[in-house]
C-alpha distance (Angstrom), angle and dihedral (degrees) to the residues before:
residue distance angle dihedral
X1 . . .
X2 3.95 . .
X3 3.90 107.9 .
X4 4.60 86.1 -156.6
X5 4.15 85.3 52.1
X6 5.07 86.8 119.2
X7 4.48 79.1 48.9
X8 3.89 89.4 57.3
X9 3.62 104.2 63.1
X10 3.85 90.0 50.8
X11 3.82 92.6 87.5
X12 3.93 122.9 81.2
X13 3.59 94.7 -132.5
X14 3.93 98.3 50.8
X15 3.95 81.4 50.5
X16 3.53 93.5 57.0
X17 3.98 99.3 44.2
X18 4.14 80.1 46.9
X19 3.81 89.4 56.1
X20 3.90 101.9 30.7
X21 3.64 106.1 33.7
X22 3.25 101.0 21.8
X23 3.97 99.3 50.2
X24 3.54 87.3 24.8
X25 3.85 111.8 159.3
X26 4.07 116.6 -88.2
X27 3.45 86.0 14.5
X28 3.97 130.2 132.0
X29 3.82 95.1 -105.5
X30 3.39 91.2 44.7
X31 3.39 92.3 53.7
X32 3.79 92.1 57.8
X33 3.38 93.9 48.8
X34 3.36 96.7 58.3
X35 3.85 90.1 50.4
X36 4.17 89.6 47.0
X37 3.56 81.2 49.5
X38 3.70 105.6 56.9
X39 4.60 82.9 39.0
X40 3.63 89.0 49.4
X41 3.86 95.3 57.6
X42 3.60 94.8 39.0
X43 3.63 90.6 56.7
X44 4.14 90.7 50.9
X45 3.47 89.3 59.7
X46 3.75 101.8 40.1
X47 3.97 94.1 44.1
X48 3.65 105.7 35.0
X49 3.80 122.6 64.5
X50 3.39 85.5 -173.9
X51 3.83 133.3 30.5
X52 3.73 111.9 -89.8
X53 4.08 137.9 -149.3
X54 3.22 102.3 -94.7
X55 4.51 109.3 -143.2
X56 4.02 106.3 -175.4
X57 4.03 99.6 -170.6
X58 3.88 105.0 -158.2
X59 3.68 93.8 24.5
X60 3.43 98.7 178.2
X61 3.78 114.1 173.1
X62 4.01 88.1 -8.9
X63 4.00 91.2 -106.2
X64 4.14 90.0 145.3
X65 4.10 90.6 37.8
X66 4.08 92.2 55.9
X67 3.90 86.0 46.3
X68 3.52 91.5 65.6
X69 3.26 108.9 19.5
X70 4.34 100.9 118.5
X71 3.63 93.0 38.4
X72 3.96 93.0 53.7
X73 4.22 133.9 83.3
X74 3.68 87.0 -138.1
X75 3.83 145.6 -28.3
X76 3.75 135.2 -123.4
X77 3.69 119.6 -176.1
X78 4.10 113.4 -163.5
X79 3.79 121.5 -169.2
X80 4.15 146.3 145.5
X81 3.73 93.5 -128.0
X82 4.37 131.0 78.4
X83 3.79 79.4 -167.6
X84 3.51 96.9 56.1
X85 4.17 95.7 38.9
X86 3.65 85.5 53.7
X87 3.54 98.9 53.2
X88 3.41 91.6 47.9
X89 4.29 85.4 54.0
X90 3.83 81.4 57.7
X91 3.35 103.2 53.5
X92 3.57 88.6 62.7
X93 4.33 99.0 -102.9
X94 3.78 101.2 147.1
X95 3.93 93.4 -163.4
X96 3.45 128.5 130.2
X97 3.75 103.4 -89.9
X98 4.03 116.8 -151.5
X99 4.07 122.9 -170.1
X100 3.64 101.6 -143.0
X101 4.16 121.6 -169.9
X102 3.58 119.2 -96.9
X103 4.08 91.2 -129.9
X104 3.15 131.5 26.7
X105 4.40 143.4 65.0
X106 3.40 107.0 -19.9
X107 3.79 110.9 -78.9
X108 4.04 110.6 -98.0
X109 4.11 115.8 -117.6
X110 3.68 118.8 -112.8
X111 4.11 105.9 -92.7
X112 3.65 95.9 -96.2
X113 4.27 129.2 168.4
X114 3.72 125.5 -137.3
X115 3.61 138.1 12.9
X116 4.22 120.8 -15.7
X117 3.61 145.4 -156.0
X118 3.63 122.4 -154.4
X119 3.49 123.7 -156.3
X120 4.16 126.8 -166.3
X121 3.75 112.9 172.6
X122 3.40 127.3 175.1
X123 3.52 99.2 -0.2
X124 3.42 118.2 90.9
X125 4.24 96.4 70.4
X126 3.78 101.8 59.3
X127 3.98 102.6 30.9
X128 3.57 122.9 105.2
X129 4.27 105.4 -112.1
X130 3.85 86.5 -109.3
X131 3.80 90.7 63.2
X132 4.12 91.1 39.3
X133 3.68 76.3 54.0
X134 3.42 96.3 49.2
X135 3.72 97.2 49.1
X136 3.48 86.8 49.6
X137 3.71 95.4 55.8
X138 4.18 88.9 55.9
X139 3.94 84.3 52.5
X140 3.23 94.5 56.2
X141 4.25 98.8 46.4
X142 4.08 77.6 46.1
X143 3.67 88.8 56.8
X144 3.63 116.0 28.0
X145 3.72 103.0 161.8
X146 4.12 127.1 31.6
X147 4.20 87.1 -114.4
X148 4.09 87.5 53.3
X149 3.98 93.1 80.7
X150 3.68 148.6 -88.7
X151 3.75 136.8 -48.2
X152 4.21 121.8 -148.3
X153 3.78 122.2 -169.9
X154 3.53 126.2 -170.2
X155 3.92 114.6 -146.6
X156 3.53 110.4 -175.7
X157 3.54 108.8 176.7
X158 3.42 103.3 45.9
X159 3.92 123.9 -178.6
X160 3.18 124.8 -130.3
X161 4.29 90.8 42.9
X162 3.56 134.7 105.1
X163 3.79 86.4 -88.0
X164 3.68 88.3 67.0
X165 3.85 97.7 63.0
X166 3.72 90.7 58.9
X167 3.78 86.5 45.3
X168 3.76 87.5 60.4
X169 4.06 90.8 61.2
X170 3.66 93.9 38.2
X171 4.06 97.8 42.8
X172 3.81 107.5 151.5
X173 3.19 101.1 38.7
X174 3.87 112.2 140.3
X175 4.36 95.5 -130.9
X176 3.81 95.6 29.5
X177 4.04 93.9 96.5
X178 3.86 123.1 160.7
X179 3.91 130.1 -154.6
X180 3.72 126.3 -170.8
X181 3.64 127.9 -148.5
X182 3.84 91.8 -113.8
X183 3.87 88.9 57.8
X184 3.73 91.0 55.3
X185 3.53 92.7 45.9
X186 3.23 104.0 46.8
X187 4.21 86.4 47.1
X188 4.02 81.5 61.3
X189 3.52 104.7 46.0
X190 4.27 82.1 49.6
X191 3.54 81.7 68.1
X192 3.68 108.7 39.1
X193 3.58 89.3 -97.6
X194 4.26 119.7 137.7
X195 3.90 119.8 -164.3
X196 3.61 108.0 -120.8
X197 4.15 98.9 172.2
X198 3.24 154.4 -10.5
X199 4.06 152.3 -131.0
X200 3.43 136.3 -154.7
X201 3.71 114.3 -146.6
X202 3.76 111.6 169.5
X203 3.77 130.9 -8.5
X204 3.50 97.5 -171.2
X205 3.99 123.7 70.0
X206 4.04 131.2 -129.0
X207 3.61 93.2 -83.8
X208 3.51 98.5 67.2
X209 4.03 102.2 60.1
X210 4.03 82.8 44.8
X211 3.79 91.0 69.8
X212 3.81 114.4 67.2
X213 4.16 93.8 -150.4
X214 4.21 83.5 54.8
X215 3.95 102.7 40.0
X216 3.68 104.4 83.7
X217 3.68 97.1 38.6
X218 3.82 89.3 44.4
X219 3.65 93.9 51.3
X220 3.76 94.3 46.8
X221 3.92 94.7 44.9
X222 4.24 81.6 56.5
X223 3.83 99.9 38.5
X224 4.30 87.6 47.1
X225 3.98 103.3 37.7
X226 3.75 117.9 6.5
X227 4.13 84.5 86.8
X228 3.76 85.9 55.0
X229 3.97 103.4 45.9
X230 4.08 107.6 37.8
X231 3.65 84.7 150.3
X232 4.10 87.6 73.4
X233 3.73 98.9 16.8
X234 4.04 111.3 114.4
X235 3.80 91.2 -143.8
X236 3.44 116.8 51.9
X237 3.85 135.3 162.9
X238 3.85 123.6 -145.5
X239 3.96 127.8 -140.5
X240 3.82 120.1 -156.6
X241 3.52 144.5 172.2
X242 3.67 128.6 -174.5
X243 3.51 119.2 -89.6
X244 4.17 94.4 -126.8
């Protein structure tokens, strides 16, 4: 796992492959996205009598903030990287956008009133466990009490998965990093977090919606069952409360 993965995403052209290739149309993130859309805004609705603030920690390219952004109070997006907060401006989130330090204390939350969802995706795999601890930490000031809101964490690289056999012939490999439900877990309960749910995003891995023959059966093995089996399901998102 690269140790400089926050430095990457401070150059404009990394950004761009991030938001281009990356999330490139038809693709397999894409895919998921669309699925952690459609979750995401269920679970608004269902958990929120009211609308919430809306903090997305790692904001990146404001994917999660545009999900949400009619069926929130207001929107803060948090992340290391100008680059990143800019594209985010771009693609049309109109959030409050924060630079936050790349080391440090935890960043504080914008003051905010009333209930709050927090959003981390695509995080969690690649950081260093003083950064997951870090973005814990802001959580945690975000949510002080188990009535103040909810808490969603994208894992995705999840072990076990399908993604994990191929990580077995490909072990080494500097961006082929693995986390296990007991790691996230246990990262919570560090922070006076409890997991109260979970969702399955994608059971298949990358590879599959690269090879034509594999696409459409990959895509409909995600879109029909991933929901249903997060306990095998290579991209999963976590729900939390806090624990008092």
């Amino acid at each position: 796992m690269r140790t400089d993965y926050p430095n990457l995403f401070l150059d404009d052209t990394v950004v761009d492959r991030y938001r281009d290739v990356v999330y490139a149309k038809g693709g397999y993130a894409a895919a998921i996205s669309a699925r952690q859309r459609a979750f995401m805004r269920e679970l608004v609705v269902r958990e929120f009598t009211a609308p919430p603030v809306h903090h997305d920690f790692a904001c990146g390219t404001g994917r999660a903030l545009l999900m949400l952004g009619d069926l929130v109070s207001s929107a803060h997006g948090y992340d290391v990287s100008p680059a990143m907060l800019r594209a985010a401006r771009d693609a049309g989130s109109t959030a409050e956008l924060h630079r936050v330090a790349i080391e440090g204390p935890a960043p504080a939350p914008a003051p905010t009133a009333g209930p709050a969802l927090v959003t981390m995706f695509r995080l969690l795999l690649n950081a260093a466990p003083a950064v997951r601890d870090r973005a814990l930490a802001f959580a945690a000031a975000a949510l002080p009490t188990a009535e103040s809101g909810l808490l969603v964490l994208e894992n995705h690289g999840r072990s076990p998965s399908l993604r994990h056999l191929s990580a077995r012939r490909r072990r080494g490999e500097a961006w082929f990093a693995e986390l296990t439900d007991t790691e996230v877990t246990d990262l919570l309960a560090r922070h006076g977090f409890r997991l109260v749910g979970r969702r399955g995003c994608a059971l298949t891995s990358r590879g599959w919606y690269r090879r034509r023959a594999l696409r459409g059966p990959a895509r409909l093995l995600d879109d029909r069952l991933a929901h249903r089996l997060p306990a095998v399901a290579t991209n999963v998102l976590y729900l939390a409360r806090r624990t008092a």
